[in-house]
N, C-alpha and C positions, 0 to 999 in steps of 0.2 A: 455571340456564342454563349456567352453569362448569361444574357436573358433564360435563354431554354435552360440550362441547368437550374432552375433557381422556379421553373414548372413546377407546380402542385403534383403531386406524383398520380392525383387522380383522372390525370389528363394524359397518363400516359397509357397504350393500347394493351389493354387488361386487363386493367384496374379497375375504375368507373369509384364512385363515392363509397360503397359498401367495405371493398377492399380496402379502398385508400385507409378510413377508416381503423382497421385491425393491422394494416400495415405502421400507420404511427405511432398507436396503442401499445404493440408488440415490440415491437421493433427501431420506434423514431424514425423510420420511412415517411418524409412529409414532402421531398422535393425531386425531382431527378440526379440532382447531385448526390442526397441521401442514397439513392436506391446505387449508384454509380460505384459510391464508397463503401459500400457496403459487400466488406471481400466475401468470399469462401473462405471455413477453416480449414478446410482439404481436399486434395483431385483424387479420384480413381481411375483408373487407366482403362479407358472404353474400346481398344484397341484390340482385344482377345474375345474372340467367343469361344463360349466353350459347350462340347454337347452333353446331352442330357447326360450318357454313359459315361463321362468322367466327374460327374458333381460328388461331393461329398461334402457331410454338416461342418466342418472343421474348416471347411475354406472359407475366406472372407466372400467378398461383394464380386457375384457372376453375372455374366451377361450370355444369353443366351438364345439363337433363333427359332422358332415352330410354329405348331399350330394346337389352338386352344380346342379341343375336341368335343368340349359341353360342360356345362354349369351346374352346380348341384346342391342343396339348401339340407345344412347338417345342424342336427344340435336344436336345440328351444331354449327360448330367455335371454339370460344373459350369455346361453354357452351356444348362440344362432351366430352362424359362419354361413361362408358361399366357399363354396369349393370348384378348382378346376380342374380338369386333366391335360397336362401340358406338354404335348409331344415332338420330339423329333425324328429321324430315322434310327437312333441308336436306343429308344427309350420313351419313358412318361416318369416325368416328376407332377405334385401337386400344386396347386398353388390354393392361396387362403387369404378369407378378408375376413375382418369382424366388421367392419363399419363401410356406409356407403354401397350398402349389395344389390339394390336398386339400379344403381347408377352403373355401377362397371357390367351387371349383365344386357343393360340398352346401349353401353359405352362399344363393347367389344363382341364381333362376329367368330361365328364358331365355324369353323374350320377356312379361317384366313390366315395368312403368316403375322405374326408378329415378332420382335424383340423383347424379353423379360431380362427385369436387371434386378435384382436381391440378395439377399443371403441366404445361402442355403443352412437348413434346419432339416431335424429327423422327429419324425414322430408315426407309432407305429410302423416302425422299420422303414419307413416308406420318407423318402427325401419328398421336403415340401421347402416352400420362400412363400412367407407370408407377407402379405402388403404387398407385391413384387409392383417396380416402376412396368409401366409397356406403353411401347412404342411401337407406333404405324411405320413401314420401313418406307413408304412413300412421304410420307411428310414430314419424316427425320431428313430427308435431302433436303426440303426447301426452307428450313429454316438455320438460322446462326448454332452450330456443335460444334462441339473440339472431341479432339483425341483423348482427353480428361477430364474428365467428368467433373465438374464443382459442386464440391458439399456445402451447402449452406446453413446455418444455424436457424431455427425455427420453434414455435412454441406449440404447447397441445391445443391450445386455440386456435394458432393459425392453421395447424394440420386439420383441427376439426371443421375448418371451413375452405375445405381441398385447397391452402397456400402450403405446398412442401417443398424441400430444396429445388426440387426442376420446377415448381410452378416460379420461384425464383428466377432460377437460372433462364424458364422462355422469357422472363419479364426482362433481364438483361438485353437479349435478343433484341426483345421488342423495340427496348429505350437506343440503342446503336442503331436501329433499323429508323428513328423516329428525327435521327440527329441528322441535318441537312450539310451539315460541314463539320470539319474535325475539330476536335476538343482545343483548346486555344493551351500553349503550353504554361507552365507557372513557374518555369526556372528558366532563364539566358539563355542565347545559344551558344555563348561562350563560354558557360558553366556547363551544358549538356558536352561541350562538344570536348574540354580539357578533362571531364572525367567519364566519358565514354557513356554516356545516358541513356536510354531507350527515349523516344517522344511519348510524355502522356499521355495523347489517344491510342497511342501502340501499347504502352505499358497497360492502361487499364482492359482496353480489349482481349489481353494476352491471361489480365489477372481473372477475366469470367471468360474466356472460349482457349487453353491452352492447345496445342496441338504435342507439345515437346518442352519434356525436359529444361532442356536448356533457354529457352526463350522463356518458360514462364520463370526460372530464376533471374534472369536480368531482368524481366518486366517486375518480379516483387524486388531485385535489390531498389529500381528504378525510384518507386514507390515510397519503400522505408529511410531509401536517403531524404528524400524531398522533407517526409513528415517530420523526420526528427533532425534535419536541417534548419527547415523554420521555427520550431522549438528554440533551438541553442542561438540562430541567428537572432530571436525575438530576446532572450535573454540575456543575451549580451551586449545589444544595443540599450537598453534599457538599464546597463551595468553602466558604461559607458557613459548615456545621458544624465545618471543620477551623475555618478562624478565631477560630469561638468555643470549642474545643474547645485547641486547642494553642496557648499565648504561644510566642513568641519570645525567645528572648536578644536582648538589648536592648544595639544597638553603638551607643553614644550618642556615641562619641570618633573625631574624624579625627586620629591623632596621627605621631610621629617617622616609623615605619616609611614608612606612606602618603607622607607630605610627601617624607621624603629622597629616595625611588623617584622620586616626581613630578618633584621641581626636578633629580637629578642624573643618575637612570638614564632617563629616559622616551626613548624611541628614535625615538619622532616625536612632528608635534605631531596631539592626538588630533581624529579625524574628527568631524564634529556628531553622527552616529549615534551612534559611542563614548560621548560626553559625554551625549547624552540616555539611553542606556541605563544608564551608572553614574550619573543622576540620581534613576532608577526603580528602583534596587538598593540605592541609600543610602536612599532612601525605606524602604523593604523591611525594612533592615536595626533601622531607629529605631524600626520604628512598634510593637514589644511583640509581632505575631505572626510567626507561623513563615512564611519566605518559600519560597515555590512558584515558582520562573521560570521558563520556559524559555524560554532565548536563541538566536535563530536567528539565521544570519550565513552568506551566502556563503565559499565557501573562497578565504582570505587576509584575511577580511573585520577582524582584530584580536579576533577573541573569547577565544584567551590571555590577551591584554593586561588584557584588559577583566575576566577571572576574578582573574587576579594582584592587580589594583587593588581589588577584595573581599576576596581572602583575608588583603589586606595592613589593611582594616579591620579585619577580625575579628581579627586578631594584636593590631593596635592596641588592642584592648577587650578581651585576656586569652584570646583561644582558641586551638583549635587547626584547621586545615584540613586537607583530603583532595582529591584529584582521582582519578577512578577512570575511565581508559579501558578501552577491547574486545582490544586487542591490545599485544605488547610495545614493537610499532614504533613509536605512537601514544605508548604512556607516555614511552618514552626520548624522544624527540620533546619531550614536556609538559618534560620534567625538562631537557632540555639547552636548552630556550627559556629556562624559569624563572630555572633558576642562571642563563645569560647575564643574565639583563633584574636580575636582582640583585646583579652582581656588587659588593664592597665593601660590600657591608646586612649584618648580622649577622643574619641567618635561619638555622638550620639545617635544609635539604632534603634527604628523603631518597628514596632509588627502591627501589619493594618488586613485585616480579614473580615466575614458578616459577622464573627461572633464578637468584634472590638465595640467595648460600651460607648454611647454617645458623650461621654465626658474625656475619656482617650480620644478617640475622633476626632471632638475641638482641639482637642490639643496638639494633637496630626498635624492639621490642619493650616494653626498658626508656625508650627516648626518646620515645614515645608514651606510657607509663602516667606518666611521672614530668612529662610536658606541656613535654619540653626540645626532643623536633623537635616542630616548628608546622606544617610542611608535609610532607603524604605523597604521593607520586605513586604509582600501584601498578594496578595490573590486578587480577582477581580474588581475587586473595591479600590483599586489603584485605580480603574480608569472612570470612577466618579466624576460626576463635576466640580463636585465639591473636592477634589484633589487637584490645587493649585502647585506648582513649582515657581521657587523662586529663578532657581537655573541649571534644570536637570541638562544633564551632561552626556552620562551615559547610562542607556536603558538595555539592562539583560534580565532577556525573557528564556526561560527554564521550561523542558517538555514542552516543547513553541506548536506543537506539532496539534497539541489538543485546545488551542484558543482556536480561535475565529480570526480571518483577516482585518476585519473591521475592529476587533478586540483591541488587537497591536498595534493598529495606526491611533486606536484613542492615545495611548503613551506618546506617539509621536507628536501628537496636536499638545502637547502639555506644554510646550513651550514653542518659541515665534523660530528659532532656530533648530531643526532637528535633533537629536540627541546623536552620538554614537549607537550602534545598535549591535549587541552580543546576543546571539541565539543559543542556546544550548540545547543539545540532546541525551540522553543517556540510552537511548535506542540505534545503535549503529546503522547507517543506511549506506547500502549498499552502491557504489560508485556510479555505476551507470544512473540509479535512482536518485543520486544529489546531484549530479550534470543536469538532471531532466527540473527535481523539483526545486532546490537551490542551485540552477546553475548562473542565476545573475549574484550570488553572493561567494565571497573568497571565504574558505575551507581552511579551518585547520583540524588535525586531530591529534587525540591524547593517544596513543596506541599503546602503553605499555602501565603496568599498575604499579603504586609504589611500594619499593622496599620490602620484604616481609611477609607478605603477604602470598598465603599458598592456596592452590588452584584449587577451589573447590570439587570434591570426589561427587562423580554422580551417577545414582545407580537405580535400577529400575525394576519392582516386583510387580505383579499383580496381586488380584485380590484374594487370593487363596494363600497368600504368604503371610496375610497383614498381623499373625502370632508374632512374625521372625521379626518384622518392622517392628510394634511393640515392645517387643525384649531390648531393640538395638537404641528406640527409645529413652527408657530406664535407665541401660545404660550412659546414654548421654545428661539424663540430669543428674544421675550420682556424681558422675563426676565433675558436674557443676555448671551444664551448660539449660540452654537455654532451648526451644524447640517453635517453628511455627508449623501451623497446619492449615494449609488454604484449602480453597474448595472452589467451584465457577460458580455456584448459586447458592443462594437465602432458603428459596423452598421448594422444596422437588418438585420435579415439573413431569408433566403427564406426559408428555412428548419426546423426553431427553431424559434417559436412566442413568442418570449420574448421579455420584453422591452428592449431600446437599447439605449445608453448613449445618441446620438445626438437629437433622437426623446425628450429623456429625458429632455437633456436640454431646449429645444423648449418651454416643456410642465411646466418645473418648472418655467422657465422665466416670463411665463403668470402667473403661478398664485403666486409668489413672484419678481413683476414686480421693476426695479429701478428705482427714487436713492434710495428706501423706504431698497432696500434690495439690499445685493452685494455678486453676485453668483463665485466661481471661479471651471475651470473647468482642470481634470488633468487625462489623461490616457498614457497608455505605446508608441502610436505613436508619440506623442510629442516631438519636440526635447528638448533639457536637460537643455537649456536655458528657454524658453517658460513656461516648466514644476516648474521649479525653482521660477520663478515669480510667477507662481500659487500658488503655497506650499505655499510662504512666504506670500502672501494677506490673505491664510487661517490661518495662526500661528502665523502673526503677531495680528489678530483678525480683520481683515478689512473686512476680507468677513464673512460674515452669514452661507452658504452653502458652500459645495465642492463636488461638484460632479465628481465623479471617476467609475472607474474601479476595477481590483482587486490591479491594482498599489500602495494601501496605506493597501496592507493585513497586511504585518510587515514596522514598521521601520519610522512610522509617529504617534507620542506623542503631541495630544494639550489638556493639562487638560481641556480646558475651552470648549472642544466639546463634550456634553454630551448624542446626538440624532444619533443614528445610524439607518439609514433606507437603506435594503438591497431590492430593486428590484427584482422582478423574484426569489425569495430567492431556490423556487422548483429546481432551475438551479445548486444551490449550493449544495457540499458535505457538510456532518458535518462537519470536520476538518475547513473547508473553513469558512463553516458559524460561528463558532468557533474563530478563530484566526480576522475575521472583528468587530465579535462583542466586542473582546480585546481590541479596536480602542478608546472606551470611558472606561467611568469607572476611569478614572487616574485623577481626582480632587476630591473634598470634596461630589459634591452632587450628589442626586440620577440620575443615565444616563440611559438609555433605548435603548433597540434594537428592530426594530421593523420588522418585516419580512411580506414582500407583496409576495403576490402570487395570480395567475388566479384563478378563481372561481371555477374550476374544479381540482383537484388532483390526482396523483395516488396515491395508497396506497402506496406505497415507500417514495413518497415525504411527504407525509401526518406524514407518522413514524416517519421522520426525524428531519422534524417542530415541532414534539410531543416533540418529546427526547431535542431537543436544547430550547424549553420552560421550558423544568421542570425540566433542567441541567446548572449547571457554572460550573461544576466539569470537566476541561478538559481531565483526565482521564477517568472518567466514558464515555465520549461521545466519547472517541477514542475508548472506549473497546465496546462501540452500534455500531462502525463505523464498525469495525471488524465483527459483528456479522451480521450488513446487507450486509455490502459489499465484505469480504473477504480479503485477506491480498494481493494483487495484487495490487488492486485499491485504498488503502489505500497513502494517499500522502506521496512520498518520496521512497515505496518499491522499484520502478521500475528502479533505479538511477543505471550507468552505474557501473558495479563493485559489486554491492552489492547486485540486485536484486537475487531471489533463484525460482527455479521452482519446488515444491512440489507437485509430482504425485499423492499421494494418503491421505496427512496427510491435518486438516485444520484449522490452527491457530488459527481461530473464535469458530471450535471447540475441537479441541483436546489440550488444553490448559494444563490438568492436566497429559496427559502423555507427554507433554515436560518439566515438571515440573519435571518428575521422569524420564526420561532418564537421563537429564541433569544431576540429582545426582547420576546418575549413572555412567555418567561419568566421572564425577568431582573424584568419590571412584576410579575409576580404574587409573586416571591420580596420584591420591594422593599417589597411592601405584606404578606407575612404568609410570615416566613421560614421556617417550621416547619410552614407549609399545615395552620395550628389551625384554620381558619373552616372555618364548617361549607358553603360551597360551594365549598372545596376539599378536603373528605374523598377525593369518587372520584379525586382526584390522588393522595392519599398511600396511599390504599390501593392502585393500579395501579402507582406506584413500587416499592412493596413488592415486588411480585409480578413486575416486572418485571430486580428487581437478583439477582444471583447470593447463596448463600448465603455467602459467602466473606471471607475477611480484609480490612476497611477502608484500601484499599492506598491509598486518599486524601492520608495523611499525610505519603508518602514522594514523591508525583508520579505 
């Protein structure tokens, strides 16, 4: 039964190599298993006709029975149409084609019955359905239909090569008509049978030919358990075999370093969440295996603090640490936090990036092989070759989300014994989204901010207001603060009328003109030098303004900048808008985010703006992000290694059955961690088949 699924799709009856072709192209359609799993995003209920006399434009998708009374060629050029008159005993609607007018007047006889299925539209008072579906009511018996109609997702290539959702849905048809025995099942019968399952072949048949309600809900629960079953089953076995597969260095000592940091340097007193998190890290640390975390925290939330007080065990028990962020800004950032929060400890820190001279380098170099620096701070130049360790310990990787998987395992390879491994986030993900993409690594989070620190005000004009914003401006650097100004883009783009940094600058120049005011400007083209001066007129306080780009999303802390104005904000995702507005907020007093936008909105962007108004809870607006956007576009999913392609299930919404598979899995792995028994054979053999051939990137996170 694999064998056939696993058919060239162009062997299957109505395809031939042309189709096949634009099916893969378009779609990834290459196999009959592809064309199999390849659901509908929605049924229409084919179960109603309705006559000509009660149609009206306003109603969605009708179906309806008569006869086509004659064909008729309207219009020249590009405004050439075919037109029909479409009759039943209560009436005539129109019907209408731009394209293919050839074809449907040799296709379809005049005055035969037919079924038309479309949307009805008005134009010249007169009800017409253009494009309308039609159906022969004789050869609608003898092939595979349901009671619900399946919409299927299509592109304007495929439709211009007559593939549209029912040229789909007969191909479904065709491929169940083509199958000689049933679909072989890929879960137990003892797991189908203890949580009530549909069989496979029923599920999938149910998911393209529904008849009812009810049926096609158990055939999609049937479906979305399986898919995100094996997910959580896959990741947890592979949680489990790292465990038993790799020890840990073993920090058995809370010694000198720790303590003197604790009682002299510690800069606040630490949050409950801090304290419960480094309870679960020392845990981590003692317990003999290799630690996998990933720690999530709101931006400002202390997750520096809380890395440092790790690295500073691992010092304490003879090793060496690393911190590897995505950007220079970010590292320098990590490094000039560190040395503050250490100053008077005898630690040697060092900072390794592309713009570090080649006589620093060497000397990197030899302080790292010989185990005298204990702390690296450094961006991608950490996973050189020429970056030897004497005996790194533990490796935390900062925004983990924007490396490469192959990136990360270069740190893990720097020594013969794996390191500890701390992930961090400053992008809140959304629970069902860390089960799915971190669900082989154990979670903590920072959930609460420290001390002092008040909720940034966020408020929203358009562009017709931008005098009021201005004024509110001024105000804020009289009185001694500080302002950024982002933007999405460098140079205006012909396609996207958004404001654009350069015009930006032009425009802020004039109306906070110098020496009264000192603007400093910093985007990703810059080189590293240039950029650096800019930073520092902003953070040393010289400048008033900085206007940027997304360049200063993470990794740029001035308490004294308390005005956040995001440009074009409709341009931005939550996350995004999210993570810029973290930017203030980090001194004693009230800060604000202010979000501009065009006078005109879509309702999307409108949502967006709503949500990030009446939210500082970075999880909750990961979890709206989820729900508008889907776990795809969600920043971070898409990252090489990690991304997942879920055909039928959808994180935004099926949240509580990954909630219950996962425990489901968890019982089965608790009770037979290697799925030996023999009523879990068909588990391990579909795990097989469902994992990539590829490198056990397990190890590293």
């Amino acid at each position: 039964m694999t064998d056939i699924l696993d058919t060239e799709i162009k062997f299957l009856t109505g395809v031939g190599p042309r189709r096949s072709e634009l099916l893969s192209k378009e779609l990834g359609i290459k196999t009959f298993s592809d064309m199999l799993y390849y659901f509908p995003y929605k049924y229409i209920d084919r179960t109603k006709f309705y006559r000509v006399s009660e149609l009206t434009p306003d109603m969605p998708h009708v179906q309806v029975r008569g006869i086509i009374e004659g064909f008729q060629t309207e219009g020249g050029g590009r405004n050439k149409r075919l037109t029909a008159s479409f009759r039943d005993d209560t009436g005539s609607i129109k019907l209408v084609w731009f394209k293919g007018l050839k074809w449907i007047v040799d296709s379809y006889k005049i005055n035969k019955e037919y079924i038309i299925f479309g949307k009805p539209g008005l134009f010249n008072e007169i009800i017409n359905i253009v494009h309308p579906e039609i159906e022969d009511p004789d050869k609608l018996e003898k092939r595979i239909s349901s009671n619900l109609q399946s919409q299927y997702s299509t592109t304007e290539r495929l439709k211009n090569n007559y593939i549209s959702s029912k040229t789909i849905n007969k191909l479904q048809g065709n491929l169940f008509n083509q199958l000689k025995t049933r679909i072989k099942d890929t879960l137990p019968l003892w797991l189908r049978t203890k949580y009530k399952l549909m069989e496979l072949h029923d599920a999938l048949f149910i998911s393209h030919f529904a008849n009812e309600n009810k049926d096609l809900e158990r055939a999609l629960f049937r479906l979305k358990f399986e898919e995100l079953f094996y997910i959580q089953l896959s990741l947890l076995s592979l949680k489990i075999n790292r465990g038993n597969r790799f020890k840990g260095h073993v920090f058995s000592v809370v010694g000198d370093k720790f303590n003197d940091f604790y009682s002299r340097n510690l800069p606040f007193k630490l949050t409950a969440a801090q304290k419960r998190v480094m309870k679960e890290i020392r845990r981590d640390l003692g317990s003999g295996k290799q630690m996998n975390r990933l720690l999530q925290g709101d931006v400002g939330s202390g997750k520096t603090l809380v890395a440092l007080m790790s690295m500073l065990i691992a010092i304490d028990n003879g090793f060496q640490t690393c911190i590897m962020a995505p950007t220079e800004i970010l590292t320098i950032q990590h490094y000039n936090t560190i040395t503050g929060f250490l100053r008077g400890i005898d630690i040697e820190v060092c900072l390794l990036t592309g713009s570090t001279k080649k006589s620093e380098r060497d000397y990197i170099a030899i302080g790292l092989r010989d185990g005298t620096i204990k702390i690296i701070i450094g961006t991608h130049a950490l996973i050189e070759e020429t970056v030897q360790f004497k005996n790194l310990g533990l490796a935390i990787i900062d925004e983990q989300h924007r490396f490469g998987v192959a990136q990360r395992a270069s740190i893990w390879k720097k020594d013969r014994n794996p390191p500890h491994v701390l992930v961090m986030t400053a992008t809140p993900i959304p629970r069902t989204l860390a089960m799915t993409l971190y669900g082989d690594l154990d979670v903590s989070v920072i959930d609460e901010l420290p001390p002092g620190r008040k909720p940034v005000r966020t408020l929203h004009f358009t562009d017709s207001a931008r005098l009021k914003v201005f004024a509110f401006i001024r105000e804020q650097i009289k009185a001694g603060q500080q302002v950024y100004i982002v933007y999405p883009l460098i140079k205006e783009s012909e396609k996207m009328d958004y404001k654009d940094l350069e015009d930006g600058v032009e425009a802020i120049t004039r109306a906070f003109p110098p020496p009264q005011y000192v603007i400093s400007v910093v985007h990703g083209r810059m080189k590293s030098k240039d950029k650096d001066i800019s930073m520092k007129l902003f953070t040393s306080g010289q400048a008033n303004i900085l206007i940027a780009t997304t360049v200063i999303e993470v990794g740029v802390d001035v308490p004294n900048a308390s005005v956040m104005i995001i440009e074009s904000s409709e341009r931005f995702g939550l996350s995004q808008l999210h993570q810029l507005r973290g930017r203030v907020g980090r001194g004693a007093k009230q800060s604000y985010c202010v979000l501009m936008s065009a006078d005109k909105l879509s309702n999307e962007a409108r949502k967006r703006i709503e949500i990030i108004i009446s939210s500082n809870d970075g999880f909750e607006i990961a979890e709206a992000d989820l729900r508008l956007r889907g776990p795809g576009d969600i920043e971070g999913t898409k990252q090489s290694g990690i991304g997942f392609d879920l055909k039928i299930a959808n994180l935004g919404k099926d949240g509580q059955i990954l909630e219950y598979v996962r425990k489901i899995a968890e019982d089965i792995l608790n009770d037979d961690p290697l799925l030996q028994k023999e009523n879990n054979i068909i588990l391990k053999e579909q795990m097989k088949k469902l994992r990539k051939p590829e490198y056990d990137w397990s190890k590293i996170s």
